[in-house]
C-alpha positions as CSV (number, residue, x, y, z in Angstrom):
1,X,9.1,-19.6,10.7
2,X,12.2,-17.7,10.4
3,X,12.4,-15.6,6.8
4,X,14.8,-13.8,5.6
5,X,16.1,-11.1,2.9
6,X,18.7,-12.0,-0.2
7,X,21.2,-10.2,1.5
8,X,20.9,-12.6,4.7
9,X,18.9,-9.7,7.1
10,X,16.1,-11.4,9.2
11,X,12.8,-10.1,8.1
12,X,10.9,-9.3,11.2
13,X,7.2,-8.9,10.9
14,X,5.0,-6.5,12.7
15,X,5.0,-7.2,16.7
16,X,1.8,-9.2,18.0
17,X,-0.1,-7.6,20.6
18,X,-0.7,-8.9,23.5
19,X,-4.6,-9.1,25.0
20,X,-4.9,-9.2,28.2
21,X,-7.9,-10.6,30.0
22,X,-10.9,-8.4,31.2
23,X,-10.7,-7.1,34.1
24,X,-12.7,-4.4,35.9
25,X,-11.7,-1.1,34.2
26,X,-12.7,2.8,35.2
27,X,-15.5,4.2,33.6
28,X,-13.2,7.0,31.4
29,X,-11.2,4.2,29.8
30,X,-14.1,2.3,28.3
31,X,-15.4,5.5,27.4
32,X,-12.7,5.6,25.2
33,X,-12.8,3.1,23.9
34,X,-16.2,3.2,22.8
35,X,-15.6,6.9,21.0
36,X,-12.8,4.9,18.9
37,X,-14.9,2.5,17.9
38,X,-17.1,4.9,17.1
39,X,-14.7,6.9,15.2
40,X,-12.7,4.7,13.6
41,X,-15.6,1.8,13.0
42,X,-12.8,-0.8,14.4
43,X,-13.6,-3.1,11.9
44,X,-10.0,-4.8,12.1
45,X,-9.6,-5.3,8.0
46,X,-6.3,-4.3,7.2
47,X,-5.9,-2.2,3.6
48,X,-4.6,-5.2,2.3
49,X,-7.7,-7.2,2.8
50,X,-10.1,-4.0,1.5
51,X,-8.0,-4.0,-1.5
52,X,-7.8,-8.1,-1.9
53,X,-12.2,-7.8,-1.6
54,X,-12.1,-4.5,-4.4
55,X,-10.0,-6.3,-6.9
56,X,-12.5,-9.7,-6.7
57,X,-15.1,-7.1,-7.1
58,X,-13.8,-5.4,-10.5
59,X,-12.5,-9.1,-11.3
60,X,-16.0,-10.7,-11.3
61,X,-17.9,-7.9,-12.7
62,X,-15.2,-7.5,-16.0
63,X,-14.2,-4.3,-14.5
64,X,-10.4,-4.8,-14.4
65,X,-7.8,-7.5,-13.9
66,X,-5.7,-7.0,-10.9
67,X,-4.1,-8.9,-8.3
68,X,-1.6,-9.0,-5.3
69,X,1.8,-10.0,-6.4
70,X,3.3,-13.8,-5.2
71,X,6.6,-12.8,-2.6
72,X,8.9,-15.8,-4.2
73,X,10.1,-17.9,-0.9
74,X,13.6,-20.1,-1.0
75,X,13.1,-22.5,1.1
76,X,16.5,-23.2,3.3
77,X,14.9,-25.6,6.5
78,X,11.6,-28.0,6.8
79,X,10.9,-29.7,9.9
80,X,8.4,-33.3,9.8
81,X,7.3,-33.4,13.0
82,X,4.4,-36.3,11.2
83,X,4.9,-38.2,8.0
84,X,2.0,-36.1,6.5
85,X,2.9,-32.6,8.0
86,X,5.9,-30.4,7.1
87,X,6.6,-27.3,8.6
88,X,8.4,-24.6,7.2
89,X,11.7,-23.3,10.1
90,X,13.6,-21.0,7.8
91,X,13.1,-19.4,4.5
92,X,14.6,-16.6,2.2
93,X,13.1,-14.2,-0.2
94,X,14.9,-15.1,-3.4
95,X,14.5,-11.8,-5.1
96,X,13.6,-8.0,-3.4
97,X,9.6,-7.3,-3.3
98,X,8.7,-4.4,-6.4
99,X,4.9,-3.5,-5.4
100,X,2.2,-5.1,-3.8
101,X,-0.4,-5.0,-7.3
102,X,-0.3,-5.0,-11.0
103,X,-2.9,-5.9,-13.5
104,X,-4.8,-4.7,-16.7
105,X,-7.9,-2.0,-16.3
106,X,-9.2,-0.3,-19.7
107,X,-6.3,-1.1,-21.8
108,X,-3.9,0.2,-19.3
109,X,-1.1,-1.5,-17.2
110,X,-1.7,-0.6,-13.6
111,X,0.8,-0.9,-10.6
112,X,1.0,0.6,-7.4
113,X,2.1,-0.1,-3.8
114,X,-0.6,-0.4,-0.9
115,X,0.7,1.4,2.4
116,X,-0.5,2.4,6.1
117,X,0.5,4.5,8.7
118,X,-1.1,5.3,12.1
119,X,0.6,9.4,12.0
120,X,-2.2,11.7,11.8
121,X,0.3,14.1,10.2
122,X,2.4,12.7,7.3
123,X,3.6,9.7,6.1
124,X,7.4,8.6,6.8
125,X,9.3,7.5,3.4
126,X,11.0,4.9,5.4
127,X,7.6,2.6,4.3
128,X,9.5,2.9,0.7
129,X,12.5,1.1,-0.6
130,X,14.9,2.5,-3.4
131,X,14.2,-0.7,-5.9
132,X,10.3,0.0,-5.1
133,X,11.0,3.4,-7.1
134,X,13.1,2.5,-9.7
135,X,10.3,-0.1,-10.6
136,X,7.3,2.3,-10.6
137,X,9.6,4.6,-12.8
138,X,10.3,1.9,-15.1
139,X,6.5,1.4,-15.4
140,X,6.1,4.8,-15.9
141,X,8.4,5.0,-18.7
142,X,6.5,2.2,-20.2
143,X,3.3,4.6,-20.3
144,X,2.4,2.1,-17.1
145,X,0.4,3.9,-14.2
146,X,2.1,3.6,-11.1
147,X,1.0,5.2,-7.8
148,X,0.3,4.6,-4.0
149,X,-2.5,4.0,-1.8
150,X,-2.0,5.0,1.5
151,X,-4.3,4.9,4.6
152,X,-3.4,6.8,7.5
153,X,-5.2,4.2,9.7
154,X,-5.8,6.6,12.9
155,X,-7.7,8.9,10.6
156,X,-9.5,6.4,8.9
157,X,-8.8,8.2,5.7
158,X,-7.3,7.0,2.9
159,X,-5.8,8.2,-0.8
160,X,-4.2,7.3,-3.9
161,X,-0.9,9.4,-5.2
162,X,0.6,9.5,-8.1
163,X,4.2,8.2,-8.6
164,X,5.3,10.9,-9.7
165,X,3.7,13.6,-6.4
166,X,6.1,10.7,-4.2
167,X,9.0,11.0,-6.3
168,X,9.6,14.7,-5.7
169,X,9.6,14.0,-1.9
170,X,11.7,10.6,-2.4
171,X,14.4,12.6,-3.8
172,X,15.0,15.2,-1.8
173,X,15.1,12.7,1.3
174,X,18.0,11.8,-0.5
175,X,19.5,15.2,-0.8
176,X,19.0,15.5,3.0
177,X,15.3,16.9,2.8
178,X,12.1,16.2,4.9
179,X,12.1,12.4,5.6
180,X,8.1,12.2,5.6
181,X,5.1,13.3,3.2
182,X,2.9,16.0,5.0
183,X,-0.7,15.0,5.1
184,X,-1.8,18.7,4.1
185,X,0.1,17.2,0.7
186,X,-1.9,14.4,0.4
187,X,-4.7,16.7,1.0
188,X,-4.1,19.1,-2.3
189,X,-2.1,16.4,-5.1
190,X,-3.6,13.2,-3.6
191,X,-7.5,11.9,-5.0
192,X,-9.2,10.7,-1.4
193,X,-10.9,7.6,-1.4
194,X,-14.2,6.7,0.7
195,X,-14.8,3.4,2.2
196,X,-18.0,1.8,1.3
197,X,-19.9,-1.7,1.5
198,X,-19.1,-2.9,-1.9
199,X,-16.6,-2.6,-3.4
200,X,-15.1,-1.9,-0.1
201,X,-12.2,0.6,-1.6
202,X,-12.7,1.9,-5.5
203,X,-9.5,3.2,-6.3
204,X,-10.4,3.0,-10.2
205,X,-12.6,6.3,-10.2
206,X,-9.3,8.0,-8.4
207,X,-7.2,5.8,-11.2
208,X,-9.4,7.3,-13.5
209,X,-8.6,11.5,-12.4
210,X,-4.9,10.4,-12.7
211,X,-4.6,9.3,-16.0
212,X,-6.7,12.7,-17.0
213,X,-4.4,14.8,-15.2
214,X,-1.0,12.8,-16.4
215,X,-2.8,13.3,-19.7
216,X,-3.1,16.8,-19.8
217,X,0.5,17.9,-18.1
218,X,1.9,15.7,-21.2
219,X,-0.2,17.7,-23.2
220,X,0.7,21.2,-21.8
221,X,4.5,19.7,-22.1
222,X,4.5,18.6,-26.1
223,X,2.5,22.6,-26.6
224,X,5.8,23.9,-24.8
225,X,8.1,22.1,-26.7
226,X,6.0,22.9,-30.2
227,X,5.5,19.1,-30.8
């Protein structure tokens, strides 16, 4: 199925890879690839599906309401190859993508984006669109809580940041700084995040440490200005 953007531009998903069949292989390459399995536990979940498992997790026990946003498809070609089948050829996005989540949790409006990499040294800002920012500010503005989760997927690590720690970085790409978010970064203003069995990812105890610390900057900031 052929999809494309509002402006016209093809979206192109992620290339397949190819498997090839087994075949007799020296002894150092399975080697390997048993210490990646090892170290990376290989489990071939994306952060997309840890996330979609997490959220029915809070959602069933009452813990908080959120859930992946619905991409809006125009639909410009069907094909019938039967009378009961139709197949989707071409389609558009009718309206650019904001973030991948929103939802309530404790009385507060939660948004963020959900991104991986496979660096093992920073994360490029390419991943993030212009309109993507301007919406998390606007959520911000609106006393929202907007942030990222990001995996670096070759580490197997993974960590929420605040909208604002991204939006420093964003905007000095734009003035012709560093293109890409040093891990050691993520390391000292990011909250890392363990996988475990159930719920697979909880981001709400990291949620949690970022509304205290927005909390007590906006405190500090009214004591400054003698409000």
């Amino acid at each position: 199925m052929v999809i494309r953007y509002p402006n016209g531009k093809l979206y192109e998903s992620a290339p397949k890879i190819e498997t090839k069949k087994e075949s007799a292989k020296p002894q150092s390459v399975a080697k390997e690839k048993n210490k990646r399995a090892v170290n990376y536990s290989n489990r071939g979940k994306s952060l997309e599906d840890d996330l979609n498992e997490t959220n029915m997790f809070y959602l069933h026990r009452n813990m908080a309401n959120i859930h992946k946003k619905p991409v809006p498809i125009q639909i410009v070609k069907v094909d019938y190859p039967a009378r009961s089948a139709a197949v989707i050829k071409e389609a558009y996005f009718r309206t650019p993508s904001t973030t991948d989540y929103n939802g309530v949790w404790n009385g507060y409006y939660i948004d963020f984006e959900a991104k991986e990499t496979d660096s093992k040294t920073s994360f490029p800002l390419k991943n993030i669109h212009s309109h993507q920012m301007d919406h998390m500010h606007s959520v911000t503005n609106q006393r929202g809580v907007a942030f990222f989760i990001v995996r670096f997927s070759t580490l197997n690590r993974n960590f929420v940041i605040s909208y604002h720690v991204v939006a420093k970085w964003f905007s000095a790409m734009g003035e012709g700084g560093r293109k890409s978010i040093p891990i050691a970064v993520f390391e000292q203003d990011a909250i890392e995040i363990s996988e475990g069995y159930v719920p697979r990812l909880d981001y709400l105890q990291a949620v949690k440490k970022l509304i205290a610390n927005y909390n007590v900057c906006e405190s500090e900031e009214k004591q400054r200005d003698g409000k």
